[in-house]
C-alpha positions as CSV (number, residue, x, y, z in Angstrom):
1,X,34.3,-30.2,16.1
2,X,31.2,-30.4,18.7
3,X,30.5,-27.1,18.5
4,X,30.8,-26.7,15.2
5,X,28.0,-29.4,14.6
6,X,26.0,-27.5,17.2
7,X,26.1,-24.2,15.4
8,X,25.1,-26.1,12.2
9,X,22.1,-28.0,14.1
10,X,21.3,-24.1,15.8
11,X,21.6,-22.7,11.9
12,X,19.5,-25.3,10.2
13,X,16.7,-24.9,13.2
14,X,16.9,-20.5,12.6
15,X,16.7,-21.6,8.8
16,X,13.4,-23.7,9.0
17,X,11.8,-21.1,11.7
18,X,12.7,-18.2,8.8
19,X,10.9,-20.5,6.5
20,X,8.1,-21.4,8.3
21,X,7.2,-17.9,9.6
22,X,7.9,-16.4,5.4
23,X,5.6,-19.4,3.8
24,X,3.2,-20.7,6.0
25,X,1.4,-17.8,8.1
26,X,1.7,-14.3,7.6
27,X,4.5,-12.6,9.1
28,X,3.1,-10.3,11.7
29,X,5.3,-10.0,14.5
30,X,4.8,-7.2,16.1
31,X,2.5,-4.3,17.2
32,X,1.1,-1.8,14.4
33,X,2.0,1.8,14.6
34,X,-1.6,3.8,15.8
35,X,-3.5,4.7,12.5
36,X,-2.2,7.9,11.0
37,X,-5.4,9.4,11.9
38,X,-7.4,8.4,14.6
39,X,-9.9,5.6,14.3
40,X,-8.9,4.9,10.7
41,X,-7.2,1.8,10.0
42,X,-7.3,1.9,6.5
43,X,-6.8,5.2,4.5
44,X,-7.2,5.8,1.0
45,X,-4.5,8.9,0.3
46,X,-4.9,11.2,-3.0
47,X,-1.8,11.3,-4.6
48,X,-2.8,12.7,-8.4
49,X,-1.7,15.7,-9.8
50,X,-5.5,16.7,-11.1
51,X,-6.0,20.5,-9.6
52,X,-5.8,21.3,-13.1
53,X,-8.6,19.3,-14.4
54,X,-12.2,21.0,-13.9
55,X,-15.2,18.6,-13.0
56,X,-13.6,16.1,-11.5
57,X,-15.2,15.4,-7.7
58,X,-13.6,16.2,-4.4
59,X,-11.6,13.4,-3.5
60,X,-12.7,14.2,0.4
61,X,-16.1,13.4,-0.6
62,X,-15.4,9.6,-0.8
63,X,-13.0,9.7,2.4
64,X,-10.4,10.1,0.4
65,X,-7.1,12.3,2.1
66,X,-5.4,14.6,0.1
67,X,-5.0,18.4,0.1
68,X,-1.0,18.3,1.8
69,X,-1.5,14.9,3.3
70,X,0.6,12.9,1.0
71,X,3.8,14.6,-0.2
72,X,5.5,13.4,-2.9
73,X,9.4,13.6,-4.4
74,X,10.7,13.0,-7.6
75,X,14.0,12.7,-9.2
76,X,14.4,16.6,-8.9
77,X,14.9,16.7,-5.2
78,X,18.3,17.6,-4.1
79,X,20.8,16.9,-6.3
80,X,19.9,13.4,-7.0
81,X,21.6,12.0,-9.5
82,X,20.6,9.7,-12.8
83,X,20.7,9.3,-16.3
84,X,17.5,10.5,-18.5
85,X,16.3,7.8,-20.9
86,X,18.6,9.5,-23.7
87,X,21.8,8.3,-21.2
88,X,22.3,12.0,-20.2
89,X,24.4,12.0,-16.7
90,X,21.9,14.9,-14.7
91,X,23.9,15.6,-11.9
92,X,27.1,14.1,-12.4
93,X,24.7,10.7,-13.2
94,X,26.5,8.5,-10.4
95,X,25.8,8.4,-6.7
96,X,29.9,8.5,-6.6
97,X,30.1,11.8,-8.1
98,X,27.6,13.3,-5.4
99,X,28.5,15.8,-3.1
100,X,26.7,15.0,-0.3
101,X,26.7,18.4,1.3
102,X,25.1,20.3,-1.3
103,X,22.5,17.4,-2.0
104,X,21.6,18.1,1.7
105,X,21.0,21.7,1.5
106,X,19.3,21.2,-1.7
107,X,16.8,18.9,-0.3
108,X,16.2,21.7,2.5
109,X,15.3,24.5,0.1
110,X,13.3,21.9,-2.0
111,X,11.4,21.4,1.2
112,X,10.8,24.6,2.6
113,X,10.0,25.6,-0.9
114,X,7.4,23.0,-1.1
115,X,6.3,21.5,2.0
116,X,4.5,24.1,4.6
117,X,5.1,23.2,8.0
118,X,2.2,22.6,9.7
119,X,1.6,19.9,12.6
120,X,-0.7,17.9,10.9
121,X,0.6,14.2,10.1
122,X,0.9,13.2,6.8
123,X,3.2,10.7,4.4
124,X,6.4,12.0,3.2
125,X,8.0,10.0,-0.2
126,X,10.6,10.0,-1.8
127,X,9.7,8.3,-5.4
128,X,13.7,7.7,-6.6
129,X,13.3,4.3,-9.1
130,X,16.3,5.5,-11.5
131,X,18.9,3.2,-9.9
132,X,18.6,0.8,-6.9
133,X,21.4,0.9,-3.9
134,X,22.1,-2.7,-4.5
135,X,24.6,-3.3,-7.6
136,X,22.7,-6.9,-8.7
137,X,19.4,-5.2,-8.7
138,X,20.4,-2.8,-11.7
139,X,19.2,-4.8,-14.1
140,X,17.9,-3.9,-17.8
141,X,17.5,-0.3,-18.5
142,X,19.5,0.4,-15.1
143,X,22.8,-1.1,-16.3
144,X,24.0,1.7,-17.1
145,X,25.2,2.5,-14.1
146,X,27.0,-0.8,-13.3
147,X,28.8,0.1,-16.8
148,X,29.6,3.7,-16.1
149,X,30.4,2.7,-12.8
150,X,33.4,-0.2,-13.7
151,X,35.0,2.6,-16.2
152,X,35.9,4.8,-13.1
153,X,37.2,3.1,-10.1
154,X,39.0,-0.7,-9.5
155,X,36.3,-1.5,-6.8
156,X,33.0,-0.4,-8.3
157,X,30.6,-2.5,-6.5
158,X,31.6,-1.3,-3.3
159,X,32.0,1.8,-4.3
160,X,28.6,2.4,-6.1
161,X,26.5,1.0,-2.9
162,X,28.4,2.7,-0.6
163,X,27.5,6.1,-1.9
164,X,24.0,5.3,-3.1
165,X,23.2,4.3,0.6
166,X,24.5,7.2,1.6
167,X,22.8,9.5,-0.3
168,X,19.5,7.4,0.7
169,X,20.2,7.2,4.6
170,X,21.1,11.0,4.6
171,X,18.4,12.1,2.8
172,X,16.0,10.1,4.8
173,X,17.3,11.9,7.7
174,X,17.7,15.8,6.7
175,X,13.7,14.9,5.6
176,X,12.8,13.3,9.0
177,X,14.2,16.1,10.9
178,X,13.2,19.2,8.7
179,X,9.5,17.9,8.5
180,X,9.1,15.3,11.7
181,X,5.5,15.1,12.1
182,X,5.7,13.0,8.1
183,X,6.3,9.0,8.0
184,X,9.3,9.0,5.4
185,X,10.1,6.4,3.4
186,X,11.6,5.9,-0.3
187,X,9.4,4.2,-2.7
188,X,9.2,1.8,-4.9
189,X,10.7,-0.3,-1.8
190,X,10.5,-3.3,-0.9
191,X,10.6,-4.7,-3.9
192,X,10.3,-8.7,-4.6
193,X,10.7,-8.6,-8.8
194,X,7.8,-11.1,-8.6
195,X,6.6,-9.9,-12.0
196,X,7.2,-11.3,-15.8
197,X,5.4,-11.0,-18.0
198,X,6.3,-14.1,-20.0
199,X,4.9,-16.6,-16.9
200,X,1.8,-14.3,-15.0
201,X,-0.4,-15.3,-17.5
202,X,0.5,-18.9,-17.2
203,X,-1.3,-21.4,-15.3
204,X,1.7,-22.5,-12.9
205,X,2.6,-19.0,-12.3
206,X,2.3,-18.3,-8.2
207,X,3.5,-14.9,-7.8
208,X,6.0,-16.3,-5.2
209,X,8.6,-14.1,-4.3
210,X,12.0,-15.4,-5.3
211,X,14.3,-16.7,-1.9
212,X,17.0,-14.4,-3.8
213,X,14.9,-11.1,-3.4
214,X,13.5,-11.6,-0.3
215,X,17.2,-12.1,0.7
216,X,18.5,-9.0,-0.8
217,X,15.5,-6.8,1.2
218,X,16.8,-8.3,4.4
219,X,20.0,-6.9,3.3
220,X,18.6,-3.1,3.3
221,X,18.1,-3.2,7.1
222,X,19.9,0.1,6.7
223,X,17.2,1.7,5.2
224,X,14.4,0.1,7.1
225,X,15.7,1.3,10.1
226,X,15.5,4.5,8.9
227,X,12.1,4.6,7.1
228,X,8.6,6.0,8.9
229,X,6.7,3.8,6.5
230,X,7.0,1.7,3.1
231,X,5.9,2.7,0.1
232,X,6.2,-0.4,-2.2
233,X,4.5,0.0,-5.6
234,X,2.0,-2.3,-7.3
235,X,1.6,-1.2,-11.1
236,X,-0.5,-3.0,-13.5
237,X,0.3,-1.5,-16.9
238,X,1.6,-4.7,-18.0
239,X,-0.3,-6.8,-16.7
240,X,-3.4,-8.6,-18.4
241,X,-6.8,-6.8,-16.6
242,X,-8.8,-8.7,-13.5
243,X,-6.7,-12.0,-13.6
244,X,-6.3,-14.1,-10.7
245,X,-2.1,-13.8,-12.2
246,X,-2.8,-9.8,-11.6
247,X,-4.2,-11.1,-7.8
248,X,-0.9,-13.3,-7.4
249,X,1.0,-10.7,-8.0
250,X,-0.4,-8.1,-6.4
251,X,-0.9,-10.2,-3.1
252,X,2.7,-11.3,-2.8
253,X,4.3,-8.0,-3.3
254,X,1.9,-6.9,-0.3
255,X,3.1,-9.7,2.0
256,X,6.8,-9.0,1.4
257,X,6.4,-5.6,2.1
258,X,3.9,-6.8,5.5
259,X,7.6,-9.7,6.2
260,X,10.1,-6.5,6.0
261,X,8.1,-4.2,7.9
262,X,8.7,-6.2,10.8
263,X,12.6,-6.5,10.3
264,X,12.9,-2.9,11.7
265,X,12.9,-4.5,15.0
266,X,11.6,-1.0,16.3
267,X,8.3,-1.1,18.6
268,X,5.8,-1.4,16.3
269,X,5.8,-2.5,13.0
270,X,6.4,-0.5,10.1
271,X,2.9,0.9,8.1
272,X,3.0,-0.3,4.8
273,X,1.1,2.5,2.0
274,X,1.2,1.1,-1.1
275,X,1.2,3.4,-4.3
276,X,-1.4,2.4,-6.9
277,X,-1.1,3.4,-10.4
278,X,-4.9,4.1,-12.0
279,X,-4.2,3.7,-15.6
280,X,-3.5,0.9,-17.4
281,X,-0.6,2.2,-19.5
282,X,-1.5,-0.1,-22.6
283,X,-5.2,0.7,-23.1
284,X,-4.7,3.8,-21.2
285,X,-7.6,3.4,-19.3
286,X,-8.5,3.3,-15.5
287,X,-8.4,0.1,-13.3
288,X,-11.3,-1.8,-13.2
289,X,-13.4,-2.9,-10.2
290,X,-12.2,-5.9,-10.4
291,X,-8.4,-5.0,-10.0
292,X,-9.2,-1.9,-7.4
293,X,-10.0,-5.1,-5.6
294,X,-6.5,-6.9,-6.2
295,X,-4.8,-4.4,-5.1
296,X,-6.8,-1.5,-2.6
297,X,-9.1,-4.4,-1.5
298,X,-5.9,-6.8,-1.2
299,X,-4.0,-4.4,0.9
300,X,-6.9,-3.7,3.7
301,X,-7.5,-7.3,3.9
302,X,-3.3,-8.1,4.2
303,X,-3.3,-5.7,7.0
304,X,-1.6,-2.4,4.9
305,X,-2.2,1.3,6.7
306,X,-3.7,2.5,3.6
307,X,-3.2,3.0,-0.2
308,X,-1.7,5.7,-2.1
309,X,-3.8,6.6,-5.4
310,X,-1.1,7.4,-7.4
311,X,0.1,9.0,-10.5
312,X,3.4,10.9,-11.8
313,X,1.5,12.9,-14.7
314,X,-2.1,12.2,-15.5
315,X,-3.0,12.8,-19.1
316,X,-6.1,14.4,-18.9
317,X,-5.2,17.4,-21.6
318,X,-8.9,18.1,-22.1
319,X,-12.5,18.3,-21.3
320,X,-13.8,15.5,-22.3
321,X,-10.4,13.3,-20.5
322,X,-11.0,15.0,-17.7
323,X,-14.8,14.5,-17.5
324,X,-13.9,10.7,-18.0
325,X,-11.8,10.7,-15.2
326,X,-14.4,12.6,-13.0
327,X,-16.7,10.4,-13.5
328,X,-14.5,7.1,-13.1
329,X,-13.8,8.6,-9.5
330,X,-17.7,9.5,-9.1
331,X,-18.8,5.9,-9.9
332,X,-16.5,3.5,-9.4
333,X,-12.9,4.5,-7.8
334,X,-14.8,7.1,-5.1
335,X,-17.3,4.4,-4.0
336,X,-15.3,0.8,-3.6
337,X,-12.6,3.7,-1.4
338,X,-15.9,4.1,0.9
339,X,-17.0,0.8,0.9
340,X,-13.3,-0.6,2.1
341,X,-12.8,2.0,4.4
342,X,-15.7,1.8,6.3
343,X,-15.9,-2.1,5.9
344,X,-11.9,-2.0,7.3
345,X,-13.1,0.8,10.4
346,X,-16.0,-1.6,11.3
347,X,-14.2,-4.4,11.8
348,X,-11.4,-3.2,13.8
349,X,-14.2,-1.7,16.0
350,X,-16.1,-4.9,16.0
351,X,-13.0,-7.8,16.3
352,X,-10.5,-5.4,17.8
353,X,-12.8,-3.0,19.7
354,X,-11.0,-0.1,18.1
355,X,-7.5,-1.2,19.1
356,X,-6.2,-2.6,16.1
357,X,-7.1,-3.6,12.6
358,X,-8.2,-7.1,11.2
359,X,-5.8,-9.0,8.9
360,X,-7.0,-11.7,7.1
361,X,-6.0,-15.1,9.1
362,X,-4.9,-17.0,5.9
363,X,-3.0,-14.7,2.8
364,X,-3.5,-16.9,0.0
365,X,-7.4,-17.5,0.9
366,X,-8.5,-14.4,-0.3
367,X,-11.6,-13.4,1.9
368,X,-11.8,-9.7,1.7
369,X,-12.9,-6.4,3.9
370,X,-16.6,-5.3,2.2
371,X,-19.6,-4.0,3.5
372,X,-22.5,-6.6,3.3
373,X,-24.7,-5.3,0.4
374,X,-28.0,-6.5,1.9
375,X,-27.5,-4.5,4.9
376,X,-25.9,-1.1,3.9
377,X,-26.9,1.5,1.4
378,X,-24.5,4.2,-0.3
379,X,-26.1,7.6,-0.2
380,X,-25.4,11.0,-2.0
381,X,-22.9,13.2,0.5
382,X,-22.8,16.6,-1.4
383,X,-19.8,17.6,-3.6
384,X,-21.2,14.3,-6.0
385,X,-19.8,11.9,-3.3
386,X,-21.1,9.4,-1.3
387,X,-21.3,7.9,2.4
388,X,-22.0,4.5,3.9
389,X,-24.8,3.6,5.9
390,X,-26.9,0.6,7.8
391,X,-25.9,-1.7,10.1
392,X,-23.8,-4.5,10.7
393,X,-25.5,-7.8,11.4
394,X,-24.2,-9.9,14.4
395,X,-23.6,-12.9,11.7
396,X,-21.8,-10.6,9.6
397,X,-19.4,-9.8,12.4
398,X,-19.3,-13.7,13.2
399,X,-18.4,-14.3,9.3
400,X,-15.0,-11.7,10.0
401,X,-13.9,-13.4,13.0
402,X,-13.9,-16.6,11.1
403,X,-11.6,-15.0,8.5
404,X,-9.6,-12.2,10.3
405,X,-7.9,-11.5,13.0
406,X,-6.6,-8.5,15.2
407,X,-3.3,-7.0,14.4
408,X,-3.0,-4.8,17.8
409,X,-1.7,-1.0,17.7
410,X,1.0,-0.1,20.1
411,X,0.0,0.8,23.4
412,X,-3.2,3.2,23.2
413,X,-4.6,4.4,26.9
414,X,-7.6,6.2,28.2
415,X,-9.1,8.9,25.4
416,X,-7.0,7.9,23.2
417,X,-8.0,4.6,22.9
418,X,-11.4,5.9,22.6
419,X,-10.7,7.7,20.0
420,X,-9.0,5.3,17.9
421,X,-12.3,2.9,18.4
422,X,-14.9,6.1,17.3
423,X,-16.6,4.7,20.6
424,X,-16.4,5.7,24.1
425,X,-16.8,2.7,26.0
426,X,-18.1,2.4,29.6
427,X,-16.6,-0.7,29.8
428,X,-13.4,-1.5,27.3
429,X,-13.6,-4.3,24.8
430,X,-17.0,-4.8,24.6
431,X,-19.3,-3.8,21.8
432,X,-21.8,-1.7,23.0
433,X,-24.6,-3.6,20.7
434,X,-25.1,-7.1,18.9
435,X,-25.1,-4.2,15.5
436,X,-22.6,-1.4,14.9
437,X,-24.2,1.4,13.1
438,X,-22.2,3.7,10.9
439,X,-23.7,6.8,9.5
440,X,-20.9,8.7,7.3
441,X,-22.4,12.5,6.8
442,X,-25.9,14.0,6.7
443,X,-28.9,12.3,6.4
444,X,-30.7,11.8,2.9
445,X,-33.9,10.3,1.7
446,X,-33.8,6.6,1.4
447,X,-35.5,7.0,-2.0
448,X,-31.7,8.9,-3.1
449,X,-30.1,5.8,-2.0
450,X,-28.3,2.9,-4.1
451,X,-26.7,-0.3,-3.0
452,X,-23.1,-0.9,-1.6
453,X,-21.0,-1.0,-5.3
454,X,-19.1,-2.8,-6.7
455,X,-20.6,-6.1,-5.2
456,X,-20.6,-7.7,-8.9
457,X,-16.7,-8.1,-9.2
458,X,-15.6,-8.9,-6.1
459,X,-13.3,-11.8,-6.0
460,X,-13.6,-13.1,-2.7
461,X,-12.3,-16.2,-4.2
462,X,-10.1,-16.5,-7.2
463,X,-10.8,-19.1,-9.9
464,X,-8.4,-22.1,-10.0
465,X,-8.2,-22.2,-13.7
466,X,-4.9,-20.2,-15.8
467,X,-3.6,-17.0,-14.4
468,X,-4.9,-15.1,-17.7
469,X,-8.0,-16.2,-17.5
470,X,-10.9,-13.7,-17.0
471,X,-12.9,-13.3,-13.6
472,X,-16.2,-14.6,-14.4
473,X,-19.3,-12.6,-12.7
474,X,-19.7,-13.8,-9.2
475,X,-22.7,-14.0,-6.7
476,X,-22.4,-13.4,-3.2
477,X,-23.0,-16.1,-0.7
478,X,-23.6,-14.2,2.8
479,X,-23.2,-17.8,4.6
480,X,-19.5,-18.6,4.0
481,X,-18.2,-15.0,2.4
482,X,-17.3,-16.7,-0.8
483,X,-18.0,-15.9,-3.8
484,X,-18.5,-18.6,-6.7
485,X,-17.8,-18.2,-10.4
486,X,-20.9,-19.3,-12.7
């Protein structure tokens, strides 16, 4: 009877530490993997399927990676299996009626048919969304295959998870050891179901992740174990444009993803990339600055790898769509991607002196990772892009400490520590100067330049009023990096 009153004391105690490390600091606790390129802590990836559309700028002009880095997989790899939106079964329809050996060498051809191998690093996804591996989580349109699945066998819950994991932990590894030098994961995972649409725009609404979810993502070990990275997804099509509800949602998703990435128990954390849809699917139109902040911003600040800018189809059918869309990434997508970017690379050098990246100290006081606008300029760089320069004030520097702290990569010695910090230091973790300079390309005329953008809709912190209410223009106060709403 003792010791069972000792293991209960011993639970209770591992309850409240769970607790306590999921709701009251954020749950880094481990080492991050080294950036997937050197001396880049934060990326912003290209993941749009735009060759087609003529005028639009070179993604690489605003520091964006693209061109092979990010390789993305639909629901035609292998022989996955699903049910189109008219309930047609496409092969077979039910994880249960997958033969696992042809999937396999499916997959293979589907690789070596579209994936070069080269020895560059990249991202590798797997984008599979028609069902989820856990039977409770097939909820709404994915019901379907609870139904079909109870018509076939007495023990359909077992069943069904038992061969959608395996279809996922296979795949995962015929991918990892075909193409090795990729970080694999399947999106749109983790998940926390943190949305509805009937409560975000209310004023009580807190984005909290439900205990129930979180629980159920601690039950996919299994496929942590086995992922490179997480690609979790944060889609606003349904939600109402530059709320603080859009930021409550956004920055919760983030920090579940940021709590499982550390249940992997491997040596480092697991990067986190989410994959950010740019259109609003109601007013099919682009994000606004304001929500490229809530959710690119909001992931370099939590402490993600990068960003995946992300879309299945984009519907630019003609000219004047796809000169839209040009010109969205000219003035407003291309430029906040440089100003985080270099904001997120200057303050790992700075805090972390190259050797890991800055997370923000507290996630619901949203303080954000922007280049001072008084001190840095964005200049033309050829191709219609732009570069970052000027310098970064000591008090500037003093203002990040405040807010962020170091998340450290996994052990990094001699050059390649240098390398990771952009800086070769004569003596290691010191800043060479009370400013860090960054100049991003060739040099132009002053007279081309024009200020850091967007510095008007930056939330640095939200309103306390309704979650539907709009952001109100802000004004920057340098002294306390907060922004207040007049």
């Amino acid at each position: 009877m003792a010791g069972r009153k000792h293991t209960s004391v011993l639970l209770s105690l591992s309850l409240l530490f769970l607790f306590l490390c999921l709701f009251t600091r954020p749950c880094v606790c481990g080492p991050a993997r080294a950036p997937l390129l050197a001396g880049q802590p934060f990326l912003v990836l290209w993941g749009v399927p735009d060759k087609d559309c003529l005028g639009r700028p070179d993604p690489a002009a605003f520091g964006m990676e693209w061109e092979g880095r990010v390789a993305i997989f639909y629901e035609d790899t292998g022989l996955y299996p699903y049910f189109t939106a008219q309930d047609r079964p496409v092969n077979s329809g039910l994880p249960q009626h997958t033969s696992l050996d042809l999937h396999l060498q499916r997959v293979e051809g589907d690789l070596t048919a579209s994936l070069p191998q080269t020895g560059a690093p990249g991202l590798g996804v797997l984008r599979w969304q028609e069902w989820m591996p856990q039977w409770n989580r097939n909820r709404g349109i994915k019901t379907k295959y609870t139904m079909e699945s109870r018509t076939i066998i007495l023990h359909y819950v077992v069943d069904f998870e038992a061969a959608a994991q395996a279809i996922m932990m296979e795949t995962l590894q015929e991918v990892k050891r075909f193409r090795p030098q990729r970080l694999w994961g399947i999106a749109p995972f983790p998940n926390c179901y943190n949305f509805d649409s009937t409560q975000i725009a209310l004023a009580n609404y807190t984005g909290r992740c439900p205990a129930a979810e979180m629980a159920l993502n601690d039950e996919l070990m299994w496929l942590w174990k086995r992922s490179g990275a997480l690609y979790p997804a944060l889609s606003l099509e349904k939600l109402p444009e530059g709320t603080k509800g859009t930021w409550l949602y956004a920055t919760n998703q983030i920090r579940e993803s940021l709590r499982v990435a550390a249940l992997a128990l491997t040596t480092f954390d697991l990067p986190v990339f989410p994959l950010i849809k740019i259109v609003y699917i109601s007013s099919n139109s682009f994000l606004s600055e304001i929500d490229l902040v809530n959710t690119i911003g909001e992931s370099a600040a939590m402490g993600a790898s990068g960003v995946i800018i992300w879309e299945k189809s984009l519907e630019v059918k003609t000219q004047e769509s796809c000169s839209e869309f040009g010109s969205y990434v000219r003035q407003v997508l291309g430029p906040y991607a440089v100003n985080v970017t270099t904001a997120a690379r200057l303050c790992g050098v700075s805090l972390c002196q190259g050797r890991g990246r800055c997370v923000r100290k507290k996630p619901e006081d949203p303080t954000f990772l922007h280049l001072p606008s008084a001190h840095f300029m964005l200049l033309p760089n050829g191709a219609e892009g732009v570069r970052a320069t000027g310098e970064l004030p000591t008090a500037y520097i003093d203002l990040w400490k405040k807010d962020f702290r170091c998340q450290w990569f996994e052990a990094l010695e001699g050059a390649a520590a240098d390398q990771e910090s952009g800086v070769v230091l004569e003596n290691r973790g010191k800043i060479t100067s009370p400013t860090v300079k960054t100049v991003v390309g060739m040099s132009q005329s002053p007279s081309t330049a024009v200020p850091v953008i967007p510095v008007t809709a930056v939330p640095t912190k939200q309103p306390v009023d309704g979650g539907n209410s709009a952001l109100k223009t802000p004004i920057i106060l340098l002294s306390s990096l907060v922004l207040h709403y007049v």
